[in-house]
N, C-alpha and C positions, 0 to 999 in steps of 0.2 A: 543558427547563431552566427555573426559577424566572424569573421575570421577562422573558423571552422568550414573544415573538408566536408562533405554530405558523406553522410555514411550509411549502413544498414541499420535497421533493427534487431535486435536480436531473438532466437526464438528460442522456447522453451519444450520440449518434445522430451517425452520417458527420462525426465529427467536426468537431460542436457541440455546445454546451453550451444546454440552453434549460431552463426551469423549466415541471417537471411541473402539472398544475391540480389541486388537493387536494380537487375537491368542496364547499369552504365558500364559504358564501353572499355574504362578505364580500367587497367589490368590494376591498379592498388584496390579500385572495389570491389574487386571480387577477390578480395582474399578471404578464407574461412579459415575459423579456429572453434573449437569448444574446450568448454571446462565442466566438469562434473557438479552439480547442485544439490546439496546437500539440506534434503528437507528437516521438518520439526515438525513432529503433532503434538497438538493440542489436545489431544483427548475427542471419543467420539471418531475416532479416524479420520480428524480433518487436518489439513498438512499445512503449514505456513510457509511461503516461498518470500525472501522479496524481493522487491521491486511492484512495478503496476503490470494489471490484467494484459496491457497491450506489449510492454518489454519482457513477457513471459505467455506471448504467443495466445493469449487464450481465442478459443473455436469462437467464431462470428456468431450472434442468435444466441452465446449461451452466458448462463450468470449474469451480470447486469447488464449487460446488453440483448439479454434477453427480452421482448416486448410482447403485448397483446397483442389482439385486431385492433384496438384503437392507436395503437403503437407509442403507450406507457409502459413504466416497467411493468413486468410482469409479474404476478402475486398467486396465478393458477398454481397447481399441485402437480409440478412437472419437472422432471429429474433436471434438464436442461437449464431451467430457471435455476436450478441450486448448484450449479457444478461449480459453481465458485462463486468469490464476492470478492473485492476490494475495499480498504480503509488506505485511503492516502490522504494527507496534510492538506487542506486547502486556505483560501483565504474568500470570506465574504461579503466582507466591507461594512461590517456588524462582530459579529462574533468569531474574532478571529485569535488562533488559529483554529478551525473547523474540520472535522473530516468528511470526505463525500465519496461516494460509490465510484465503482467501473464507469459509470455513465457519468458521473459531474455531478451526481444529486447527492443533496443534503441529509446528512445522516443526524437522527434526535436520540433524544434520551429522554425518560419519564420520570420526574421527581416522585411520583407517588411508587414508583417503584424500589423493590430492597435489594442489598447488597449482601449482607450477611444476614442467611443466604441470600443468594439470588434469586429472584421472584419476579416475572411480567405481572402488574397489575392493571394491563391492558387485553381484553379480552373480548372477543362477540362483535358488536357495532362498532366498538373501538377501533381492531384491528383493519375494519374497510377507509379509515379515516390517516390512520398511523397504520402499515402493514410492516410484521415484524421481518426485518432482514433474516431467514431462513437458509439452512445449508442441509446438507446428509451427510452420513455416513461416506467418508473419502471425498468428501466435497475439498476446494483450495480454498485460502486466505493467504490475498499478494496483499502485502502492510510496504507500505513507505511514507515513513515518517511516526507509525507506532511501535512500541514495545512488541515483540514477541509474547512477550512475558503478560501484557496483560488481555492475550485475546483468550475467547474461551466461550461456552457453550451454556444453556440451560434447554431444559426438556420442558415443552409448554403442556398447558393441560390436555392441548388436542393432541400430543403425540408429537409434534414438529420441533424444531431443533432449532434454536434462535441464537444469533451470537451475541458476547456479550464485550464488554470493553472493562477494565478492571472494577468486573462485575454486571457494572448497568448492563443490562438487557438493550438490542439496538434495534430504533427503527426509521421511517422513512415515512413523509408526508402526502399523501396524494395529490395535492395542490401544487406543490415543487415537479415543475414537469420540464424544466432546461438548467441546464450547470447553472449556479450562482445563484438560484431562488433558495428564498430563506424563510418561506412564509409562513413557517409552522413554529420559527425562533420567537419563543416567549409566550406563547399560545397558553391560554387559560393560567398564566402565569406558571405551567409545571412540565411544560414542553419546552425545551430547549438545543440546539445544535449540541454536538456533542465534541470534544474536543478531545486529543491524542492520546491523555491521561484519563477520559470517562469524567471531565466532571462536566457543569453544562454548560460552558459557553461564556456567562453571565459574569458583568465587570464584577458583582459583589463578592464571587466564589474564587477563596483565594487559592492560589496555584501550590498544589503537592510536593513535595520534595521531591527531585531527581532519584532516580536510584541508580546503582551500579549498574554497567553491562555486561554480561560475559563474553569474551572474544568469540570475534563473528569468525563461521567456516564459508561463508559467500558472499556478494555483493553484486551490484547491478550497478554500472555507474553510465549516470546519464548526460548526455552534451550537453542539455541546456537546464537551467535551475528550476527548483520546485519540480523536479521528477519529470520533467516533461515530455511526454508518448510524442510531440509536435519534431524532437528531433531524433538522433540516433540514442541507441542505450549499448551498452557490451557488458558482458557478465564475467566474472571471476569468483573462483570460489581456491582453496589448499590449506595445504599448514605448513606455513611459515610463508618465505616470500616468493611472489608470483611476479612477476612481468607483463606489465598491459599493455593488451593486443596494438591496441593504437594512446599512443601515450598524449598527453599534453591536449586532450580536448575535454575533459571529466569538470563539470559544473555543479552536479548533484550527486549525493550516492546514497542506494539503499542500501542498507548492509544488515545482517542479523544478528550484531553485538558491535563491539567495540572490533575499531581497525588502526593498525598506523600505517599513515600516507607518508609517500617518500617521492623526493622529486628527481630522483635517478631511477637507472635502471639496477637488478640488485639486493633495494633495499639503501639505498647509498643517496648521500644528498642532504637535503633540509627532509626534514619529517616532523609527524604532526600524530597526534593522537586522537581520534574522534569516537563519541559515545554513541557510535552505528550512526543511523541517519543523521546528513546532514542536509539542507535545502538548498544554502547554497553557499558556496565552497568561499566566496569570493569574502562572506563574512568574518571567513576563518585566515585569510589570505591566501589562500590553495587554489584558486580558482583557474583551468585550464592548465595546470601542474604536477597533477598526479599524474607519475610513469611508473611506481610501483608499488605492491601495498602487502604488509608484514599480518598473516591472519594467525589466530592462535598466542 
């Protein structure tokens, strides 16, 4: 981003947060810092972090960037393939806002599917067409741009662990093989994108009421808008007010409830109150001005 320092990534290891070394010569980039990140399960023993797969470190080859021999996602019966997943906010130029995987790809939801309970009504031949997003036992879920609160799990008939989004059951098209294909969006009229709230996509489906967040204990804030892995991200997680590592460069932030931004160091300054994720700062006026953030 224009006017922004190059920075590190940050990495996510036993649960810390510490800043990657970028290789530049320059003694400000190689400063390190960590903050403690404080997870959430979901049930099933799967942990919710947030931020994206890539500003929480995840292992190369595993969860959605995990691939076959033919080098699509991978849907074999392999711990690696499940060690985690991603739901982050996308945009498709149809059905937007959309969420998509670690990889960029399009994530659906099945109208013929139930809620209360939850139920896949996709099964056998189905699943080689639509394969369901699967996780295990201690598997992660990095969310930026969804609720904590509406991720969550069902057990399929075969035994496998499918996530679900407030409710809907979630899956993935096989014909979608690069970021921004949507080609499974509207499909037999009952396949649709699935969007942050779980519902599917579609102009006619009118949008849920907000709900309250509860004060977030971390956050990932990223340099450049809509979450983006293309620039640096730094983490923060406490209670009460913290001091960012490197201030005045935050464009985006994933957080896991509600935070207030402040444009000093402190705690002190203009401040702002945000309902966890925001995409990008600049809509809220905050944009490259957050130096400190009030958690709790």
């Amino acid at each position: 981003m224009f006017g922004k320092r190059l920075a590190c990534v940050l990495a996510v290891t036993a649960g810390v947060l510490s800043l990657a070394a970028c290789g530049s010569s320059s003694p400000e980039s190689a400063r390190t810092w960590s903050a403690p990140v404080r997870t959430v399960e979901v049930g099933s023993g799967l942990v919710v972090l947030p931020g994206t797969a890539k500003s929480n470190n995840a292992q190369p080859k595993t969860g959605d960037w995990a691939t076959g021999p033919d080098g699509t996602p991978n849907t074999a019966e392999q711990t690696t393939a499940r060690a985690w997943v991603q739901f982050k906010v996308s945009e498709a130029g149809g059905p937007d806002p959309i969420l998509v995987n670690g990889a960029g790809l399009t994530l659906y939801r099945f109208d013929k599917d139930t809620v209360k309970p939850s139920k896949s009504a996709c099964g056998g031949e189905c699943t080689k067409i639509w394969p369901p997003v699967l996780v295990a036992g201690g598997s992660k879920i990095f969310l930026a741009g969804v609720k904590k609160s509406s991720m969550g799990s069902i057990e399929r008939s075969d035994g496998s662990r499918q996530v679900t989004i407030d409710g809907w059951p979630v899956y993935r098209f096989v014909k979608d093989v690069k970021p921004g294909d949507t080609k499974g969006h509207g499909a037999g009229g009952t396949w649709f994108g699935v969007t942050p709230d779980g519902r599917n996509g579609s102009a006619a489906e009118t949008t849920a009421p907000s709900e309250e967040r509860q004060p977030a204990t971390s956050a990932v804030l990223f340099d450049g808008k809509d979450f983006s892995d293309n620039e640096a991200s730094q983490g923060l997680s406490g209670d009460g007010c913290e001091n960012v590592a490197r201030p005045g460069v935050t464009s985006s932030i994933a957080a896991s409830g509600s935070v207030k931004i402040w444009s000093e160091r402190d705690c002190k300054g203009r401040s702002l109150v945000v309902d966890g994720d925001v995409t990008d700062l600049a809509e809220v006026g905050f944009d490259n001005a957050v130096v400190s953030i009030f958690f709790g």
